[in-house]
Every structure is written in structure tokens, then in C-alpha cells.
N, C-alpha and C positions, 0 to 999 in steps of 0.2 A: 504493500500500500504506500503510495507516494505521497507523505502528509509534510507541510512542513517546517522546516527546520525552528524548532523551537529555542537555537541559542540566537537567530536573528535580532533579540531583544534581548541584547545587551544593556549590563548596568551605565545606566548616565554619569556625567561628571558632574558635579557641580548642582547649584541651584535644584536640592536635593537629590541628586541624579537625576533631573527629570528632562536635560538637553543631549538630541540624540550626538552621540562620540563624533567628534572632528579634533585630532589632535593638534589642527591649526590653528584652533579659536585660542590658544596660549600662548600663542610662539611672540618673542618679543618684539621679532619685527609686525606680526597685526599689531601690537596694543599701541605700538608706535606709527601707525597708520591712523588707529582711530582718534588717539591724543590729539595728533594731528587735526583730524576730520574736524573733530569737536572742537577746539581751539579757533578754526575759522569760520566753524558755523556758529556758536558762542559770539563772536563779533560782530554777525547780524543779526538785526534784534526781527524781533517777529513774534504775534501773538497765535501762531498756530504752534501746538505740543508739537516738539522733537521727539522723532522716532528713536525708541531706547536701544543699543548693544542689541546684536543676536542673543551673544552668549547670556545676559541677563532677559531676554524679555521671555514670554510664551508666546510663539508664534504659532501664527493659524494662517495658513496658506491657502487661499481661494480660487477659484477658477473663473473667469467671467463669467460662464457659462449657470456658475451656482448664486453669483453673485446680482446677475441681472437675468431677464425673462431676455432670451433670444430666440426665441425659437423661432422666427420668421426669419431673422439673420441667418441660423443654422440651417432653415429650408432651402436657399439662394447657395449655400455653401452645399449643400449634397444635390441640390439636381443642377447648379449650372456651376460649379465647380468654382475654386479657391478665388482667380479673377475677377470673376464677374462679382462673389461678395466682396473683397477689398473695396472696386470698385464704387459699389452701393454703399459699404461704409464712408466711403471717403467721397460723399455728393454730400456737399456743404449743407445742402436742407436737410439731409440724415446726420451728418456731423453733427449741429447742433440741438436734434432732438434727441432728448434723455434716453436713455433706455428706461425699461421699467425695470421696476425691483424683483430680482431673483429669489428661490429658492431660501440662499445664505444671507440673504439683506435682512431680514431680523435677527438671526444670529450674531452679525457684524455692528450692529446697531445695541446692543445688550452687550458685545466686548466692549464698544465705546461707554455705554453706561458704568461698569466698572472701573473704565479705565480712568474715568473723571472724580469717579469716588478716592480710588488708590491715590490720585493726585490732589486732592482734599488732605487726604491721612499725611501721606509723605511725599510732600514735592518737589523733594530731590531724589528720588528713588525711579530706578530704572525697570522696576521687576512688576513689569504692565502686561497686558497686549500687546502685540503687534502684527497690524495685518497686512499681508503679501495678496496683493495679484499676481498670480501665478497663472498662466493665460499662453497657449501655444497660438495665439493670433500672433501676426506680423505686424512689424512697429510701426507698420504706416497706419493701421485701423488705430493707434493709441488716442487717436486725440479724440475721437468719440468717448471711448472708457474715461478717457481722464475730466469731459466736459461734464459724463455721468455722476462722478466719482461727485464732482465740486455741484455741480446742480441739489446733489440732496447731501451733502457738507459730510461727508463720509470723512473720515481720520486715514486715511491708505494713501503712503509717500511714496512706499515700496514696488515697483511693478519690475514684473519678467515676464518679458513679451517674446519667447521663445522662435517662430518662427516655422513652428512644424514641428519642433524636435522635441526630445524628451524633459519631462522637466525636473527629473529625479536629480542630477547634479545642483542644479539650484534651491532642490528643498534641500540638499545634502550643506550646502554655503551656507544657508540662511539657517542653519539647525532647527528645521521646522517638528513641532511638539504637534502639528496636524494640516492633512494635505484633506481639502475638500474637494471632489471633483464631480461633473458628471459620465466624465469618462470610466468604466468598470475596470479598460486595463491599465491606464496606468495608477487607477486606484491599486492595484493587485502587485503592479511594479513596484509600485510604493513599497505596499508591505512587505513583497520581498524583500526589501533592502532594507527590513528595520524601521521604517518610517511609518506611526501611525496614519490610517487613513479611512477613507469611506465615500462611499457616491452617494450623494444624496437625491431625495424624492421627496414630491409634498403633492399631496393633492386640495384643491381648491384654493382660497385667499384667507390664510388662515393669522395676517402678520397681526390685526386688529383685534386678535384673539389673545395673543402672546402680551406676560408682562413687559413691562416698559422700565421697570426698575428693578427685575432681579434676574442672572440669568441661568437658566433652568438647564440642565444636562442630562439626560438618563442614559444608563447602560445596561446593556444585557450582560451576563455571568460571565458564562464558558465561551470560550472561544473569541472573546471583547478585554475584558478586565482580564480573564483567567486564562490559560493555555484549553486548548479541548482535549485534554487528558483522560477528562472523565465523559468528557461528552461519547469519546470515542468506544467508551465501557459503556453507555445507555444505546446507544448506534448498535452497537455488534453482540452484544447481551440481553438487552430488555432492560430494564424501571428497575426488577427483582436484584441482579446484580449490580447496578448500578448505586445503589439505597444501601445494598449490604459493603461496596466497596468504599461510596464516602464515608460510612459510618465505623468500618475501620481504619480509615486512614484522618480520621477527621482532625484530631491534628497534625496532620503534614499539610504545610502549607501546598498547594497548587501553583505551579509553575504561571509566571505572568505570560499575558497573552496582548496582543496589537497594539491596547489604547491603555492600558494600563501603566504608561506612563504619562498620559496624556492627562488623568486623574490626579495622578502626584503633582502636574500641574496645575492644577484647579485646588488641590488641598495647597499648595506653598502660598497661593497667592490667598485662599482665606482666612490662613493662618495669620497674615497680615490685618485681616481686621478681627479676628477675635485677641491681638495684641492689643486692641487700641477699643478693648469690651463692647465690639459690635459682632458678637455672634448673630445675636435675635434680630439684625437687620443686616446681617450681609447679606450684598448683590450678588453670590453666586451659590446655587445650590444645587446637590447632586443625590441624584435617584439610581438605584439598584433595580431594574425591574425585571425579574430573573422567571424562566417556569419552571424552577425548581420547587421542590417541596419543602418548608419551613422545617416540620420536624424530621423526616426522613435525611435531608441533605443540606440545609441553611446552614448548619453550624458550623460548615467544614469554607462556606466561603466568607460567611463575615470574621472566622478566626484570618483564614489567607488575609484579607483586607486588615488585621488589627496587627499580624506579623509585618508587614509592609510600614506602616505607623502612618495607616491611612485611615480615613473616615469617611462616611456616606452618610448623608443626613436622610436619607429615607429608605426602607429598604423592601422591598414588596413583592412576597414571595407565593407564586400563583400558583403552583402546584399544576401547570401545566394548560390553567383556562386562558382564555384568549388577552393578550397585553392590550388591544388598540380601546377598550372599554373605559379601564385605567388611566390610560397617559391623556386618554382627552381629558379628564380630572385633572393631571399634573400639566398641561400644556407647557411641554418643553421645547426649547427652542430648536433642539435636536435631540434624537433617540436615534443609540447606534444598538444594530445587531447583525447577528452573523447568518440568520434564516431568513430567506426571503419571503416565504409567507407569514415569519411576525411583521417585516415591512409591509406589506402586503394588508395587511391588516391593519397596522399602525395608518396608514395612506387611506385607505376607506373610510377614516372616522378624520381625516382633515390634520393625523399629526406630521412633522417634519421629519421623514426620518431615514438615516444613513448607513446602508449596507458596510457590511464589514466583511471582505471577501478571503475570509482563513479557516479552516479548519477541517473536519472531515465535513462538516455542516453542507458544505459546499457539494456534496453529494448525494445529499437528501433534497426531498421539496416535500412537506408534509408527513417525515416519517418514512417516505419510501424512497429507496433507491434508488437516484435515476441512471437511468441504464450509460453508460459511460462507451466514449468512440473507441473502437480497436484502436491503440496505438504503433502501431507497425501498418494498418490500413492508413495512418491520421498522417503517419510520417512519410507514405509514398506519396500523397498528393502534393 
């Protein structure tokens, strides 16, 4: 069985381990670059926030694609091909009409709400947000994105306008803590290489639903937070083994899994305000919403979560009935999982929510098998 590699999720340096490894974000000649940078950009003055250090921020990498509603863009781009959109983006009466708001525009709109809080608390502190457009468009369509960008006062300095190519080296620069896309492979790319990620999906216009002041996170268990170690024991066993194996191993902690460092960044930066006694009002909070069983299997993953020296402020264990009922209750501004019909389900009831494409999970659709291509037939065409 091809599953994999569960050391890809290496411990982090720094800023509680929670930046993915780049040996270069140390080396003296960067810090001597950025001293630099700072230095002359320090000299003019300007009332929009400076974008903070990689190596301290939590960065969240977006796609335009999640970021703005293009689908009419993206229609001119697959039936009349790369030119002809460029083109239509770049007709100055297109140029300057906005796009609409994406998928990830409430998402990105809720980091900006904390980020203004964090700069309240400590305004010389770097250990914010920051968000990446991350975007294989070519850099002649930027001036649309960037008139979008300023039309609805979004905080995004950052852009990589790739060009076609991949954009894994640039999440790898900018040690991105999360790649949003709606492309599924290089979401997939992504996580091959260690780098939390997820495609997202929403159905209907759900932004006017979403808080405005706090921002809401949910995650699924196994194969999200946690490795699918055990997922891969309920898959090829049944519920009976599976129940009898977390309950003997229920203290061993479970091997981390895609976004689970992506968590440790969301606890580092709350950690920041319950210093400063705003637990009962911090802007960010985080849901566990697992179809695990509370008393058969719960204990084995909020111990994982308490070995880590992490925290979930809600944790909602469903014994396997349907999630999308729930989180429209929690209306998060994102919900990641590794089954496509909990997304599936989550997306019928209007929630946002972002495939996580790891584990054996990816074999299943509802419990069954899907039947998988010969690979030796896959490998002659």
C-alpha cells in the first residue's frame, strides 16, 4: 500500500516549531538583508502596517482563484486559452472593475481582524499574519488583482505571480504555515513536500453569515491534526478493532498529521492574548470536529493534543453522525478534512470548507473503496 511518508512533517524551528524548516531563514547574510530592508523602509513613513519577517509571522498563502470569485475569468482561460484571458484581463474597463470576493475573502478579512487586535496588544511585535498571493497568473494580469486587492482595503503586500509554474518553491521562501488553493494538485504537491495545505469549497454566499470579530477554525482528527494511523486500523479492520486498538494505545500519543502545525500556529499567536487576560475575548478560536466516538476513542486524541502543549477550545465528538449539521452552528470561517463527503456535506449546508488531500482517506468515498487504476496500465499511457 502506497501511503505517505509520515516523517514529511518534520519538527519546526522556532516560533514554537510551528515554521516549516529552511535553514536559510538564519544565515547571517539574510538577517543582514533584512536589517537592511527594514532600515530603508523604516525611513518612509506610511500609515499602512509593514508586512512582518517570514521567519516570525504565520503565513497563509492564497490563490486568487480562493481569494476572488473568477470563474468567468477561469471560463475564457479553459475554452479560449491563456491569451485570449491575459488579454480580457488586461482591457482597461476589466482592469479596473473589482473582482468579487472569493471563497478565502472572509477568511483573509478575520486574519486582518486579528491582526489589528495583536497590534493593539503589542505594536512592536512581529508575530501577526501575513498574507501571500500566491497566484500562477502572469504578471501582466497583476494590476487587476492588485486594483482588487486596494478596492476592498485588503492588508496583502506580498504577491507571486508565478507565471505557469509551480508554486511550491515560493511557499518553501516565504515558510508558509498554509497554502490555500483551488487547484487539488498542487494542493497535494504541497503536502508532499511538508507544507500544510487544502483546496477549498463553499457553497452559496455564506460571508454575511460569518463572524466579523472572531476567527473560527475547525479541524477534522485523523489524517488533519493527526497522522491516519488509526484511520488506516478502522479502513482495513472495522469500528471493533479500531475502538479496541485506540483504547490500548490510548496513551501513545498519534503521530502528527498535514495541519497540525498549522494549529500550533493559531495556539502561539492566542497564547498572546490570554498573556494580556483576554482568553474570554480572543479573536481566534479552534474546533475539533472529529467522527470519532467520545468514549470508545476521544481520549486517545485530546491526550495527542495535550502531549503536543496544545489546546482546542471546543471539541465535538460525533460518533460518526453527519458534521455539516454542527458547523453550520459553529460557522467557521474554514473547516479542513481529509473525506470528501464530510466536505460534501459540510458545502450543502453553506459551510467553507477545505479538502485535505492525505491519507488512506483518499481511497475511500463513503466507507467504500474506490476501485483504484492499474498502475502498470496508468504508467503505459
Amino acid at each position: 500500500m502506497d501511503l505517505p511518508d509520515l516523517e514529511l512533517f518534520h519538527p519546526r524551528p522556532n516560533m514554537s516549531e510551528i515554521k516549516p524548516t529552511n535553514p536559510a531563514a538564519t544565515h547571517t547574510g539574510e538577517e543582514k538583508d533584512w536589517a537592511a530592508s527594514k532600515a530603508c523602509s523604516d525611513s518612509l513613513k506610511t500609515k499602512k502596517p509593514k508586512p512582518p519577517k517570514p521567519q516570525n509571522a504565520v503565513t497563509i498563502a492564497v490563490s486568487s482563484r480562493t481569494l476572488f470569485n473568477m470563474v468567468e475569468e477561469r471560463k475564457i482561460y479553459e475554452e479560449e486559452g491563456v491569451e485570449k484571458y491575459m488579454a480580457y484581463m488586461n482591457q482597461q474597463k476589466n482592469e479596473n472593475e473589482p473582482l468579487m470576493p472569493g471563497v478565502a475573502f472572509p477568511l483573509v478579512k478575520a486574519l486582518m481582524t486579528v491582526n489589528s487586535r495583536l497590534r493593539q496588544l503589542y505594536p512592536d511585535s512581529e508575530e501577526l499574519f501575513d498574507i501571500v498571493l500566491m497566484t500562477n497568473n502572469h504578471a501582466q494580469v497583476g494590476v487587476r488583482l492588485i486594483n482588487s486587492i486596494n478596492h476592498y482595503d485588503l492588508t496583502i503586500e506580498r504577491f507571486c505571480m508565478t507565471g505557469g509554474q509551480s508554486p511550491i518553491g515560493y511557499l518553501k521562501a516565504y515558510m508558509t504555515n498554509l497554502y490555500l488553493s483551488k487547484d487539488g494538485e498542487k494542493v497535494t504537491e504541497a503536502i508532499e513536500e511538508g507544507i500544510a495545505a487544502a483546496t477549498m469549497f463553499t457553497s452559496g454566499d455564506v460571508e454575511n453569515q460569518l463572524s466579523d470579530t472572531q476567527l473560527k477554525v475547525a479541524f477534522d482528527g485523523d489524517a488533519v491534526l493527526f497522522s491516519d494511523e488509526s484511520e488506516i486500523i478502522a479502513k482495513q479492520g472495522g469500528l471493533d478493532k479500531f475502538f479496541e486498538h485506540e483504547q490500548e494505545f490510548e496513551n501513545i500519543p498519534l503521530k502528527k498529521g498535514p495541519l497540525k502545525c498549522f494549529l500550533e500556529a493559531l495556539g502561539k499567536l492566542q497564547r498572546k492574548f490570554y498573556a494580556k487576560n483576554e482568553r474570554m475575548t480572543c479573536p481566534i478560536r479552534t474546533y475539533l470536529v472529529t467522527a470519532r466516538s467520545a468514549a470508545s476513542s476521544g481520549a486517545r486524541a485530546l491526550k495527542t493534543l495535550r502531549s503536543w502543549g496544545l489546546e482546542i477550545d471546543e471539541a465535538l465528538f460525533l460518533a460518526g453522525a453527519p458534521k455539516g449539521p454542527l458547523l453550520q452552528m459553529i460557522r467557521p470561517h474554514i473547516f479542513f478534512d481529509d473525506q470528501m463527503f464530510h466536505i460534501e456535506g459540510a458545502k450543502e449546508l453553506g459551510t467553507i470548507a477545505a479538502h485535505v488531500p492525505y491519507g488512506i482517506g483518499q481511497k475511500y468515498h463513503k466507507g467504500e473503496l474506490i476501485e483504484q487504476p492499474d498502475k502498470d496500465v496508468k504508467d503505459k499511457k
